[in-house]
VEXDREN-2710 file (C-alpha; in Angstrom, 1 decimal):
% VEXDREN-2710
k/r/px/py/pz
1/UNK/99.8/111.8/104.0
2/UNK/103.1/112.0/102.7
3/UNK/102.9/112.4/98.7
4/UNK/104.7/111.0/96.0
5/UNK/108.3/112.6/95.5
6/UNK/108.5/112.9/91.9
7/UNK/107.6/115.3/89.8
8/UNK/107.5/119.4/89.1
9/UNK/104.9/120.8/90.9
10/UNK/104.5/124.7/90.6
11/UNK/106.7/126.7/93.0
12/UNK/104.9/129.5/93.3
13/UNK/101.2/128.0/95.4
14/UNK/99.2/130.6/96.4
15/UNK/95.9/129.3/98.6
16/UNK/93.3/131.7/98.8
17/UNK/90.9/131.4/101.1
18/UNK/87.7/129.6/100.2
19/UNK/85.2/130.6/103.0
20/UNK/83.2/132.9/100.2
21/UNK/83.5/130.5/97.4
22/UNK/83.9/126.8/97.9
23/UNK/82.9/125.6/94.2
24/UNK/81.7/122.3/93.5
25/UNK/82.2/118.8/95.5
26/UNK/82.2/115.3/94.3
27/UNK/80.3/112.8/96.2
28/UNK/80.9/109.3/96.9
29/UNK/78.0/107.9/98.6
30/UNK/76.2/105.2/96.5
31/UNK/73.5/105.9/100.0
32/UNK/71.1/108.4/99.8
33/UNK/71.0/108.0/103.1
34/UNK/74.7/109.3/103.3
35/UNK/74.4/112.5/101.0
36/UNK/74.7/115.5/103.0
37/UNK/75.0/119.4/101.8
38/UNK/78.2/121.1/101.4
39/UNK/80.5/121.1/104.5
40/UNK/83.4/123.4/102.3
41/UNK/82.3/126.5/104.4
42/UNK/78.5/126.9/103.7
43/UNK/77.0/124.8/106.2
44/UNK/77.8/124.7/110.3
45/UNK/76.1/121.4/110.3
46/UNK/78.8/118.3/111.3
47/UNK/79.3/115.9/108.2
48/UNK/79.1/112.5/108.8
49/UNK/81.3/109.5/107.5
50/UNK/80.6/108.2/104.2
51/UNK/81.9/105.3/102.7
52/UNK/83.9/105.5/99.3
53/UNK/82.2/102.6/98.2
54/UNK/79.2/100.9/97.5
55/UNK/77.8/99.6/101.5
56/UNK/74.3/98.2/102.3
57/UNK/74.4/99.9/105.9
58/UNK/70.7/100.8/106.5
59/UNK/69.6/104.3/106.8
60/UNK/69.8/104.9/110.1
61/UNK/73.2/103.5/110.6
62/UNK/74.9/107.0/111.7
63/UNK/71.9/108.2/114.2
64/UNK/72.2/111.4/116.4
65/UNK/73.1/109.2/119.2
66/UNK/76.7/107.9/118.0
67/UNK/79.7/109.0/119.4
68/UNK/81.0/112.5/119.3
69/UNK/84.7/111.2/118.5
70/UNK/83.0/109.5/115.1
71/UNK/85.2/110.0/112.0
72/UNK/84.1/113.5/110.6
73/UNK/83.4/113.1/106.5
74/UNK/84.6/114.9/104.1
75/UNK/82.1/114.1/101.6
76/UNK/79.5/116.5/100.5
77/UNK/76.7/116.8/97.8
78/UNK/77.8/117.9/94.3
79/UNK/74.8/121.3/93.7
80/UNK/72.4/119.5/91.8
81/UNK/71.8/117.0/94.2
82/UNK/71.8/118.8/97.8
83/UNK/69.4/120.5/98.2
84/UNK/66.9/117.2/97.9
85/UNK/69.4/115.9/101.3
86/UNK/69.7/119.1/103.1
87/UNK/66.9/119.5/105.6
88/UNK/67.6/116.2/106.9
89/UNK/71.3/116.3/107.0
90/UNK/71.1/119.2/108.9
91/UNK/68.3/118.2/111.3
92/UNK/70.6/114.9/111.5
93/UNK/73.3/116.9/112.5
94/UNK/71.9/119.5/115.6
95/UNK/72.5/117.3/118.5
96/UNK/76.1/117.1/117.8
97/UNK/78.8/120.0/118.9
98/UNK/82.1/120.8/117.4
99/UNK/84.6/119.0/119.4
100/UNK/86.7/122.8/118.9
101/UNK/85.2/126.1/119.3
102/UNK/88.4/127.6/118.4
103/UNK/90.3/125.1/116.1
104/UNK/93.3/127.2/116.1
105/UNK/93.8/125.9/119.1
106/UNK/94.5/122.6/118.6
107/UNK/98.2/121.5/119.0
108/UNK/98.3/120.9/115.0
109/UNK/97.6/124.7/114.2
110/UNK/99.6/126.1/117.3
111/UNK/102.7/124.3/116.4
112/UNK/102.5/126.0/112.7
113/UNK/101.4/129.2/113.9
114/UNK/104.9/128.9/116.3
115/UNK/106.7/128.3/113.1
116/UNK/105.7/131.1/111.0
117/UNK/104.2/133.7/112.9
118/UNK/103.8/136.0/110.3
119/UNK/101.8/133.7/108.5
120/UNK/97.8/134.2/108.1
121/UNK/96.9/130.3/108.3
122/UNK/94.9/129.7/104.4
123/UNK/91.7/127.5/104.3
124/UNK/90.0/125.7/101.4
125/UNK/86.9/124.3/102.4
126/UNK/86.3/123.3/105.7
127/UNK/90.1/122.8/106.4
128/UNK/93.0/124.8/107.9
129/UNK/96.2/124.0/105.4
130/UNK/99.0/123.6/107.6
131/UNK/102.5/122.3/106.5
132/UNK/103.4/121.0/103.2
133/UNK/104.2/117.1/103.4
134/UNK/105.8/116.7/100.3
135/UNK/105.4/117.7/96.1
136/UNK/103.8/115.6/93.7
137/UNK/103.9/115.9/90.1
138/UNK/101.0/118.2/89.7
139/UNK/100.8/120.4/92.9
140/UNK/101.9/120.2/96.8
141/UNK/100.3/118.0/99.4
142/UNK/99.4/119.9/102.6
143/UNK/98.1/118.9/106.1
144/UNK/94.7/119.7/106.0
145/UNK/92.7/120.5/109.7
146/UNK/88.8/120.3/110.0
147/UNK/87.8/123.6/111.1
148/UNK/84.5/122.2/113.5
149/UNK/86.3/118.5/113.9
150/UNK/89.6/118.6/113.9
151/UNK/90.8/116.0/111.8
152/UNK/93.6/115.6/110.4
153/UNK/93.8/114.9/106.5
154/UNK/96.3/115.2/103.9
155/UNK/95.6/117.3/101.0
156/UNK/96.5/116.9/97.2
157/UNK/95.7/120.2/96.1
158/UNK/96.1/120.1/92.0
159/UNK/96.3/123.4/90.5
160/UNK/94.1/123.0/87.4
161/UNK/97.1/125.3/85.0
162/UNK/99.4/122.5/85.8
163/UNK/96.8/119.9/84.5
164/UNK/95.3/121.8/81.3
165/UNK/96.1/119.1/78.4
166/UNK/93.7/116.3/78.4
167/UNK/96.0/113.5/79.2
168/UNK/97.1/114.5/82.6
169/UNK/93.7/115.4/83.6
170/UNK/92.7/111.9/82.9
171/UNK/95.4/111.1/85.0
172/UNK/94.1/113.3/87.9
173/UNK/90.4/111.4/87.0
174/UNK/91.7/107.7/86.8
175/UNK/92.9/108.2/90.3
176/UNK/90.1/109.9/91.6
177/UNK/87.8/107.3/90.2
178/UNK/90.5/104.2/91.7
179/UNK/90.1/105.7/95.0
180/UNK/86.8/105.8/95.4
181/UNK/86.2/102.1/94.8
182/UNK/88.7/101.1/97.7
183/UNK/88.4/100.6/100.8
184/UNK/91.0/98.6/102.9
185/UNK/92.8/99.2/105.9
186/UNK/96.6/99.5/103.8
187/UNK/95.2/101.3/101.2
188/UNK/95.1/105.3/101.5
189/UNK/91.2/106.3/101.7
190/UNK/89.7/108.9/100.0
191/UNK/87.7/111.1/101.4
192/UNK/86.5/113.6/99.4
193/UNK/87.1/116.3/96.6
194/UNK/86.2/119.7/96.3
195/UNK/86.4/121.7/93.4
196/UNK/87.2/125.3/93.0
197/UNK/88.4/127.4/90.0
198/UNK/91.7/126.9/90.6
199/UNK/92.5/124.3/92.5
200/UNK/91.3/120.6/92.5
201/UNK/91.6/119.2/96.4
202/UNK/91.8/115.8/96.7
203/UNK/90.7/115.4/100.4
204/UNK/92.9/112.3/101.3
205/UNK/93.6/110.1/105.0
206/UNK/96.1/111.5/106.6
207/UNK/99.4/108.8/107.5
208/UNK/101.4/110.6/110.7
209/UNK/104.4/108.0/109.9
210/UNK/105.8/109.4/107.3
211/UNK/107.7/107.2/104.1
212/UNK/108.5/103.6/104.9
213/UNK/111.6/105.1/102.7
214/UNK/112.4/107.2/105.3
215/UNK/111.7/104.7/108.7
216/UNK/114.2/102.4/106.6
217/UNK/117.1/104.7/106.5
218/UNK/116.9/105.6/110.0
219/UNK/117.4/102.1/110.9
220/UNK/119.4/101.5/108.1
221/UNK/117.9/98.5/107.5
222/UNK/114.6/96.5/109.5
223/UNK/114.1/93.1/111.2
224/UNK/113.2/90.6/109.8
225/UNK/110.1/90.2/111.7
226/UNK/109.1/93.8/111.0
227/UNK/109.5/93.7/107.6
228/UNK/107.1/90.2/107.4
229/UNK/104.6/92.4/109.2
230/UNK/105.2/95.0/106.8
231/UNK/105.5/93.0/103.7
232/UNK/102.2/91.1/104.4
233/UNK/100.5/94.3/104.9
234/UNK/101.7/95.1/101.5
235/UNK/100.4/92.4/99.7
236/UNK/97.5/91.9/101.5
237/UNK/96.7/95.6/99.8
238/UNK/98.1/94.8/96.5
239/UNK/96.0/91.6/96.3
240/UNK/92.8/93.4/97.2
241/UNK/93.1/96.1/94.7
242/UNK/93.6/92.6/91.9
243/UNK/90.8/91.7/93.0
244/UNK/89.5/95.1/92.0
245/UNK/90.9/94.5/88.8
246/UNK/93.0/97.5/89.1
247/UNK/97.0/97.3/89.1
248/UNK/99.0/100.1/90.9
249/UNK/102.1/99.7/88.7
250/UNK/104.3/102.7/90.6
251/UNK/104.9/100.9/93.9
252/UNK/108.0/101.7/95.4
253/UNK/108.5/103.2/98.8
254/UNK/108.1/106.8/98.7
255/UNK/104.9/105.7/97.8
256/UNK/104.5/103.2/101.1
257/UNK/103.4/105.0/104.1
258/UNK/103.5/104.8/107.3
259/UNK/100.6/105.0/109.9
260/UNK/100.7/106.1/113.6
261/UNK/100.7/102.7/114.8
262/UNK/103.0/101.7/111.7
263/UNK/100.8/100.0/109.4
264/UNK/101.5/99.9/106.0
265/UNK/99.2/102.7/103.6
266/UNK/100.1/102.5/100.2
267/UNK/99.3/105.9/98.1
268/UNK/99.7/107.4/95.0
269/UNK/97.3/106.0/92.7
270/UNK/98.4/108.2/90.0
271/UNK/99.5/105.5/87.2
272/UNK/96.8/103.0/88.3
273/UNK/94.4/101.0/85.6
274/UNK/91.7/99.3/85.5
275/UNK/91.3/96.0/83.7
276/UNK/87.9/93.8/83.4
277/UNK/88.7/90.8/82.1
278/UNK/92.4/88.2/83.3
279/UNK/93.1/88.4/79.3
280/UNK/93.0/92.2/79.5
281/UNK/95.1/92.6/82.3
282/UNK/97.9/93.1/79.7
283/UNK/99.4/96.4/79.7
284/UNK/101.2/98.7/77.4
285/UNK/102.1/102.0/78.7
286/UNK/105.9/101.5/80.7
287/UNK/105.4/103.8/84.0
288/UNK/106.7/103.7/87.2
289/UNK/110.3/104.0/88.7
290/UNK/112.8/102.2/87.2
291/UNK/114.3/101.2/90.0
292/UNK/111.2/99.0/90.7
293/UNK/110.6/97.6/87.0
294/UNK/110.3/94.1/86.1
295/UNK/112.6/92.5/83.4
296/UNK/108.7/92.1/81.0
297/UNK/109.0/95.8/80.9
298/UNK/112.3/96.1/80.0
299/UNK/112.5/93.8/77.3
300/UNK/109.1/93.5/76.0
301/UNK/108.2/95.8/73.5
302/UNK/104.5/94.9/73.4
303/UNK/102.1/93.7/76.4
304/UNK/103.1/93.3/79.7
305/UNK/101.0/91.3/82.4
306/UNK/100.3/94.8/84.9
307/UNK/99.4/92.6/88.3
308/UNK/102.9/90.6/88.0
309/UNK/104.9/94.0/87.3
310/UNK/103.0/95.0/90.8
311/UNK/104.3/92.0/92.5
312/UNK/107.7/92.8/91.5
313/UNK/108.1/95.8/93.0
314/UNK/106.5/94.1/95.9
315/UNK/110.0/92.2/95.9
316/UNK/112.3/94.8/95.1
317/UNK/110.3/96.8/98.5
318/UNK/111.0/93.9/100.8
319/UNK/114.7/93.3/99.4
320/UNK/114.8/96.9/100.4
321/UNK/113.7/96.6/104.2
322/UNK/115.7/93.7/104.9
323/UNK/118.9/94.8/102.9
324/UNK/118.6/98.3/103.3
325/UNK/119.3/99.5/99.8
326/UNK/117.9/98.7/96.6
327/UNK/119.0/95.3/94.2
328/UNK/120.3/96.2/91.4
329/UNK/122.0/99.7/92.5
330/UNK/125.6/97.7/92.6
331/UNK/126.7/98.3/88.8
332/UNK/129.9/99.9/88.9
333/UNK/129.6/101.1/85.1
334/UNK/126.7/103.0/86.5
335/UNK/126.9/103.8/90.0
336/UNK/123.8/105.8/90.6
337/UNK/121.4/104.7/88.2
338/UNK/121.3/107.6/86.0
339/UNK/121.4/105.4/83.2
340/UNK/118.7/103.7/82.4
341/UNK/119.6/101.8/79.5
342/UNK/122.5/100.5/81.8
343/UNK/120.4/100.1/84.3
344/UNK/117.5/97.9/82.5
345/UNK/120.3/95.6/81.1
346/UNK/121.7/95.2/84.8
347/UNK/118.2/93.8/85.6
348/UNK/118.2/91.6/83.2
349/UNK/121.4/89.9/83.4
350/UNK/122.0/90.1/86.9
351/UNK/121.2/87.5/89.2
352/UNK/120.2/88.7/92.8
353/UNK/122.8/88.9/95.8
354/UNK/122.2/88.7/99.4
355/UNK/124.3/90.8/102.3
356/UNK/125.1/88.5/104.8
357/UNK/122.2/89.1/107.4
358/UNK/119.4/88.4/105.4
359/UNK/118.3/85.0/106.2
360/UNK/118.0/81.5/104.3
361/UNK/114.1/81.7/104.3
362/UNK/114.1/85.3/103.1
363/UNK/116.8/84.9/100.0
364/UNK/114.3/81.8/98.9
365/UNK/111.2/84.1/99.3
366/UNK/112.8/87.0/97.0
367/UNK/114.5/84.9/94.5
368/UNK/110.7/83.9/93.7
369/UNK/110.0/87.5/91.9
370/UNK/112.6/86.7/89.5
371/UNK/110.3/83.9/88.4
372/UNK/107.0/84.8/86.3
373/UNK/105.9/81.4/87.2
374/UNK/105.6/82.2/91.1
375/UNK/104.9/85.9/91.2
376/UNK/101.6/85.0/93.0
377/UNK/100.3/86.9/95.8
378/UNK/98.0/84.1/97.3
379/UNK/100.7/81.8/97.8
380/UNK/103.5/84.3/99.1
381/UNK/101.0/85.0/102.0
382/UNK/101.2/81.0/103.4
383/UNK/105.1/81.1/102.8
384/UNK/106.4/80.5/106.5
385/UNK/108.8/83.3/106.7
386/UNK/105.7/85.8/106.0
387/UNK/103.5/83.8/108.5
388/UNK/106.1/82.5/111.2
389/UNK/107.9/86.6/111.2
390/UNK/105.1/88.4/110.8
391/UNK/103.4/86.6/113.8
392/UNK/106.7/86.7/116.0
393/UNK/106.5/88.8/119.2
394/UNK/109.3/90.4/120.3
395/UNK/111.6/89.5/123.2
396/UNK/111.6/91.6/126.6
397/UNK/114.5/94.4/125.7
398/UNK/114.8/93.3/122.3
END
């Protein structure tokens, strides 16, 4: 997975190798028939999948009969509770073979071996840390390989000096605890965390397509008809984590990514909150790019409704795949941004403008986010141009 792009992570990441010490592991099974002992280098046994969320499957539901290429898990057993699950798990677990008996042989591992080979490859856990995908604000983001399964998985390692004062390790919590509530196909699952003294590792699914940011500028801008496709995965994401009660408020697209097939994973719940009630989804903290921010957070000094400030930026995104830049980026008293006083009273006082190729359909559809009123994700869904585009197959050669 391809992490977020802000930030100032520490330059100097050293990984140390974690075969002799895993430390502690969070689990997210609410099935006691899903709890199994530590995989993070303590146990040959395979792991199984868990689900980061609350499931009724019945016990038996992964038996030593199901397929070889299942989903490896990266969820194990925090200490107190393992042992209780480990003569099972491991019983469960006999019948089944790695699928690599020498894991740095899979293509992954040989093609970063090619590029550095001085390197020794690190490990923390169970997992081979290849590549760096990107930097996010509190650490690097590394492609992680299983060392028995060979899955491939992004992850967030947090070094726990960068996040000593209490307020960023909330931070690091909130989005642990978002994550493991969700579970939809356009939303980034979580998979597991293990704990060490230095580092916290956010075990995370792993999107091969990179940014939507970047799949935009190579095209410079998309079609219409992959951008509905794109958009509705979107908001079909941002709806379901609503529903959660939980609002994202930093989408933008470094934070969209990009699957193998080129589905929509959106990532990054870093500024993420929870709210239980529709009169307490009022929020007071301004976060986020500001690029992306709604005109409440500009001008309000008080509450802001969180879920509509979401939606916005779920505008701004799709004026950004079919226009190919950013709205608002066109003030020539501030031509890139870097004022954002400038910037918030562009927003406010400027209505939106089209470049030529963006259709009739699609200018009505994102002149609607300007509106409080109609920043509603239900009914953007049954808008034709979302349905009619998204649906559209393309022509032979086109």
């Amino acid at each position: 997975m391809a992490p977020p792009s802000s930030g100032n992570p520490s330059s100097n990441l050293q990984i140390p190798s974690m075969e002799s010490n895993p430390g502690p592991s969070r689990q997210y099974s609410h099935s006691p028939s899903s709890a199994y002992p530590s995989s993070a280098g303590t146990s040959s046994a395979r792991p199984t999948s868990v689900a980061a969320h609350t499931t009724t499957a019945p016990h038996n539901q992964h038996s030593a009969s199901a397929p070889r290429r299942q989903r490896a898990s990266h969820t194990v057993v925090s200490p107190s509770s393992s042992g209780q699950h480990q003569g099972s798990s491991q019983s469960h677990n006999e019948s089944s073979a790695p699928l690599y008996t020498d894991i740095h042989a899979h293509p992954a591992a040989v093609a970063y071996a090619a590029a550095h080979p001085r390197r020794t490859i690190p490990k923390f856990g169970p997992y081979l840390l290849l590549q760096t995908l990107g930097e996010g604000e509190f650490g690097k983001v590394k492609l992680g390989l299983h060392s028995q399964w060979g899955e491939e998985v992004a992850v967030k390692l947090i070094r726990r000096g960068n996040v000593d004062g209490t307020v960023r390790m909330s931070k690091v919590e909130r989005e642990i605890e978002v994550l493991k509530t969700l579970k939809h196909p356009n939303i980034v699952r979580l998979y597991d965390v293990i704990e060490t003294d230095k580092y916290i590792g956010i075990i995370l699914e792993y999107a091969s397509g990179g940014e939507l940011f970047d799949h935009i500028l190579a095209h410079r801008y998309l079609r219409e008809r992959d951008a509905a496709k794109l958009f509705s995965q979107l908001i079909s994401g941002v709806w379901y984590i609503h529903q959660k009660k939980i609002v994202h408020r930093d989408l933008k697209l470094e934070n969209l990514l990009l699957d193998r097939h080129r589905n929509v994973i959106i990532t990054d719940f870093g500024f993420a909150n929870r709210f239980e009630h529709r009169a307490d989804d009022l929020m007071q903290t301004s976060c986020g790019s500001p690029c992306y921010a709604a005109p409440e957070l500009v001008i309000s000094e008080g509450l802001y409704v969180g879920s509509a400030v979401d939606i916005w930026s779920c505008g701004v995104i799709l004026y950004a795949m079919l226009a190919g830049y950013l709205p608002f980026d066109d003030d020539p008293a501030n031509p890139d941004g870097d004022n954002i006083n400038l910037l918030y009273r562009y927003i406010i006082s400027t209505p939106l403008s089209f470049p030529d190729y963006i259709s009739m359909e699609a200018r009505d559809l994102l002149s609607a986010i300007q509106m409080l009123s109609e920043r509603r994700l239900k009914s953007w869904s049954k808008r034709p141009w979302i349905s009619t585009k998204a649906n559209d197959r393309p022509t032979k050669g086109k």
